[in-house]
N, C-alpha and C positions, 0 to 999 in steps of 0.2 A: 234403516240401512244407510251406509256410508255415500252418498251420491258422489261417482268418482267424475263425470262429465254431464253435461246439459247438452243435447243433441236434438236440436229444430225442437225445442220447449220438453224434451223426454229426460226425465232423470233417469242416467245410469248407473246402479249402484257397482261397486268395486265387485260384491259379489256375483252378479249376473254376469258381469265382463269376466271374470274368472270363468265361473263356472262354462259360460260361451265358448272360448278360448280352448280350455283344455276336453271338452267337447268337439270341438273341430279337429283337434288336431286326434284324438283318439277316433273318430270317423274317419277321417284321412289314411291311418294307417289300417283301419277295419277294411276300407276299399281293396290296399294293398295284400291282406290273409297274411300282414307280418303279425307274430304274437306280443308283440310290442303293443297292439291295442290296448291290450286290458287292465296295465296298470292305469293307464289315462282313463277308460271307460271308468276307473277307482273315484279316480280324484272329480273328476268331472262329476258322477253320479252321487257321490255326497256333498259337492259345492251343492248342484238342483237339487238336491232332496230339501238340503235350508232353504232357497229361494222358494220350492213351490209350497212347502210351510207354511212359511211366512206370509204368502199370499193365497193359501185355501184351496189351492189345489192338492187336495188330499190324496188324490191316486196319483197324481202323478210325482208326487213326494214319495208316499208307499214303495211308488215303482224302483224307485233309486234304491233302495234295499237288494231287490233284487237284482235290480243292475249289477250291484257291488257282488254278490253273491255269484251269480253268470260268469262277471270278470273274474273271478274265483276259477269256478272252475273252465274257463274256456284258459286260462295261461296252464292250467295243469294238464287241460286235454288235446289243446294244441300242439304239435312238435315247436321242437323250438327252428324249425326252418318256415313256420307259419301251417295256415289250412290249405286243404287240398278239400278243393270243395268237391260234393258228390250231388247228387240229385235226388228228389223225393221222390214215392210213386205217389201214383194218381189216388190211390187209395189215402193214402197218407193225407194229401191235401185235399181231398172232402172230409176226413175226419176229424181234421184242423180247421176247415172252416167253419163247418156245422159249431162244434165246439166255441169256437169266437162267437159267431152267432149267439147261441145259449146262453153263452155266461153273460156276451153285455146286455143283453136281454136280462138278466137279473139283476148286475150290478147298477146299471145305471139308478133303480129305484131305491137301492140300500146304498147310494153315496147320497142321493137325495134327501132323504131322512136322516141322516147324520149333518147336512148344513153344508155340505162341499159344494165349489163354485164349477159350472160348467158340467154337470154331470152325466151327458151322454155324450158329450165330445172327451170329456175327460174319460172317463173311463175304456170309453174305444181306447184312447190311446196307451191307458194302462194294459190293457189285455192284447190288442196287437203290438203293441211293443217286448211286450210278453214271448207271445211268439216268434216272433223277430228273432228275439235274443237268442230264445232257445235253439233256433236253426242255424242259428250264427255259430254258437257253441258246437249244436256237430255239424259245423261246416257243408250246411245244407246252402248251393246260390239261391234258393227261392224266398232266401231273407231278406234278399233287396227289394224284392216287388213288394212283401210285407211291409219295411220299411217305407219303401215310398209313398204308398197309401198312410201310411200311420204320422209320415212327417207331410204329409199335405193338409189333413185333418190338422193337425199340430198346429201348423202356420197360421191355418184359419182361426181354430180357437187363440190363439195367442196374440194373434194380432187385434181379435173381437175384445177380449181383455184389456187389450191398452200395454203389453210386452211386449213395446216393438224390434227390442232388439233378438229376443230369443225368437219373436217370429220371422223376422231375415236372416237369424242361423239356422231355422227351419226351411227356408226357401232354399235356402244352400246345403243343409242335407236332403230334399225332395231331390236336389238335381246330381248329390253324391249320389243319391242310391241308384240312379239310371246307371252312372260311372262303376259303380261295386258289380251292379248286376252285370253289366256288359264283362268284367273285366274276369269274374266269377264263372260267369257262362263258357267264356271262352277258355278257362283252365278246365273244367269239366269236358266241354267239347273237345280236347287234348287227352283227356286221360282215357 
């Protein structure tokens, strides 16, 4: 990888700083429900699919697939004045957590056996960000509290890896998503 700076002894390559960059700024405008997110959630979501490649993070490389695919369909299902967010029921989110539950309970042990690094903090992340998205998509706010659990996990493994800079743009999406949810909450509390 191209190292574009040296930062307190950290090579940053050109790619991580992309893919960081348009990752922000597509979080930024996900806070705001304009549908402008999702082409950046594009660009950003296959810069990280190479970086986490390249470094063995297999789900969380995978995951950028469907990131891309999300961004798909969240600009088709969005209006184009943005989301109007709504709320789950209660059913809804035990059904969704149980399920989180489940499946990393499986996957963590078949990313293991395939040689992938990190593989029960990775795969949390793959599957609650998962979710995340999904709710994002129909403009459910209870995808920020999923978020924020999913980018606090994040930071941790990231930073335990030695990606210090994708784990301080994780620290700064833990503290967007309090910002999304607040800002979400309060459109729904409106409607």
């Amino acid at each position: 990888m191209f190292t574009l700076a040296t930062i307190w002894g950290y090579q940053l390559s050109f790619l991580e700083f992309c893919a960081a960059l348009t990752s922000f700024i597509g979080v930024g405008y996900g806070i705001t429900a304009k549908r402008i997110t999702w082409p950046w959630w594009i660009i950003s979501s296959a810069l990280y699919g190479i970086f986490f490649y390249q470094v063995d993070l297999i789900a969380s490389a995978a995951l950028q697939l469907i990131f891309i695919a999300a961004a798909v369909w969240g600009w088709f299902g969005w209006a184009p004045t943005g989301a109007i967010p709504g709320k789950l029921s209660r059913r809804a989110i035990a059904y969704s957590t149980v399920a989180l539950l489940i499946s990393w309970i499986l996957l963590a042990p078949a990313l293991h056996k395939i040689g992938a690094t990190a593989t029960w903090s990775d795969s949390f992340i793959f599957l609650g960000s998962f979710l995340a998205q999904i709710l994002m998509v129909y403009e459910k706010y209870e995808n920020w509290p999923m978020w924020f659990v999913v980018d606090a996990v994040a930071t941790i493994e990231y930073f335990y890896l030695g990606y210090w800079f994708t784990g301080a743009l994780y620290i700064a999406f833990t503290l967007m998503a309090i910002i999304g949810w607040r800002r979400w909450l309060m459109k729904v509390s409106r409607a």
